[in-house]
C-alpha atoms as one frame of an Amber mdcrd trajectory, in Angstrom:
protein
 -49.251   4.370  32.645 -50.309   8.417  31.640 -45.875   8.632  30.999 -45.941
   5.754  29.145 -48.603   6.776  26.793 -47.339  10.896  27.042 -43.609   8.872
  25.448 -45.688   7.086  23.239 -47.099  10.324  21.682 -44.157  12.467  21.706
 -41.298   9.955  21.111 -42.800   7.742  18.700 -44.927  10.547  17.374 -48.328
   8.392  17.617 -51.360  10.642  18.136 -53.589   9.920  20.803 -56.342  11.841
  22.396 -57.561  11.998  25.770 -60.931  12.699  26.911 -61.466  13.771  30.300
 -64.672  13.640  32.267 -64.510  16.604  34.542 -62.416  19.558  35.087 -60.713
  17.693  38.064 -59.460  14.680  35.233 -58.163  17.491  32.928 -56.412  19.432
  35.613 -55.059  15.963  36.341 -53.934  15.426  32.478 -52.516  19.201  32.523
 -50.435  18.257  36.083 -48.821  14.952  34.221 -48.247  16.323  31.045 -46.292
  19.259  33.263 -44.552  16.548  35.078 -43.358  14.695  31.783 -41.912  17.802
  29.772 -39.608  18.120  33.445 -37.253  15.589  31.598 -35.646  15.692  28.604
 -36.724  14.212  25.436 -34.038  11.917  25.895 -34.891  10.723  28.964 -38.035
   9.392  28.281 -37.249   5.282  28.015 -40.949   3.345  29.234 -41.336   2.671
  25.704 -38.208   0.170  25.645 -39.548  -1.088  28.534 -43.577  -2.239  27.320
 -43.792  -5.214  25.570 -43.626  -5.053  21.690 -44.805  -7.443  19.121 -41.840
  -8.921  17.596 -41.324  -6.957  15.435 -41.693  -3.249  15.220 -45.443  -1.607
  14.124 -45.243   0.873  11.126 -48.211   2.863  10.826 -46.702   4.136   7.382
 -44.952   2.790   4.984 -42.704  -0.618   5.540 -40.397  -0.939   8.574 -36.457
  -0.982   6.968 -34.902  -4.306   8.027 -32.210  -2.838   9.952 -34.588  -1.486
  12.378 -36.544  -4.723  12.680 -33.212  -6.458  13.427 -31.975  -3.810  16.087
 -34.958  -3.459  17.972 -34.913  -6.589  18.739 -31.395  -6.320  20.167 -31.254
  -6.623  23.946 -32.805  -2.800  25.658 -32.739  -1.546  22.144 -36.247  -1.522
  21.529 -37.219   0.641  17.799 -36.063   4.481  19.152 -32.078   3.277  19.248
 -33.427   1.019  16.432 -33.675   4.098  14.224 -30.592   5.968  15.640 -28.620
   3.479  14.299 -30.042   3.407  11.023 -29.878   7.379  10.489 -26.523   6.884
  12.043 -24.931   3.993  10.055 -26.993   5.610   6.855 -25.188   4.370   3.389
 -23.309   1.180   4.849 -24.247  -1.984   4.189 -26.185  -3.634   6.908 -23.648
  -6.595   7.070 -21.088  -3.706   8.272 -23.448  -2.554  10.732 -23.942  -6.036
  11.878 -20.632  -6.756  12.107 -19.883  -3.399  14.289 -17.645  -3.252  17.382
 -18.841  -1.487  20.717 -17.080   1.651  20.041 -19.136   1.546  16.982 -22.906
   0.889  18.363 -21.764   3.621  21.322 -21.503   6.261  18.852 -25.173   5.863
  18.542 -27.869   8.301  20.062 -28.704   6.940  23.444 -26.867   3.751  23.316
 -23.889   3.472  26.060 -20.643   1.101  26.789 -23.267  -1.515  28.574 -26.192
  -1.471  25.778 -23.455  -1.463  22.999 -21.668  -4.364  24.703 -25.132  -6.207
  25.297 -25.886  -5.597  21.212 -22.019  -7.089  20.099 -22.852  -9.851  22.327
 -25.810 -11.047  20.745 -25.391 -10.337  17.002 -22.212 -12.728  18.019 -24.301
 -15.584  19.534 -24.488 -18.420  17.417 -27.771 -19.368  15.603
């Protein structure tokens, strides 16, 4: 649970604070925050793993459709959600949409199995 909430803060850049009771707690909180910078940034993936409402929170400002639509693609989840947008920026989101593996792999953090996994469901009838 601490990594999920240590991604939480650093990946989707929500600030959270936590109070410890004793200096045994905050040696604790020291020891996993150690143990979480040991990966890269990159790395860090428990937040496409909790559940999500259905559509992505935005603390500021309205969520851009595109990233409500891809987050909900299958392992997406809203950090490839907004890799995609920054890296399909200035197409139309039909285009996107309508995008071919070799497109969706040339996103951040999004391989031949997630890309394949996203083609397949935007192509699923309604």
């Amino acid at each position: 649970m601490q990594s999920q909430i240590n991604t939480i803060q650093r990946v989707l850049g929500v600030q959270l604070y936590q109070k410890t009771n004793n200096a045994e707690e905050s040696a604790q909180a020291i020891a996993n925050w150690y143990w979480w910078w040991q990966k890269s940034l990159d790395k860090h993936t428990s937040t496409d793993k909790i559940f999500r409402a259905a559509r992505p929170l935005s603390l500021v400002g309205e969520t851009p459709v595109s990233v409500k639509i891809l987050s909900d693609l299958p392992g997406w989840g809203p950090q490839r959600a907004y890799a995609a947008q920054e890296h399909f920026r200035g197409l139309p989101l039909i285009e996107v949409l309508n995008g071919d593996v070799d497109d969706f792999m040339d996103v951040k953090g999004v391989g031949k199995v997630l890309a394949q996994a996203a083609v397949d469901a935007l192509r699923r009838p309604v």
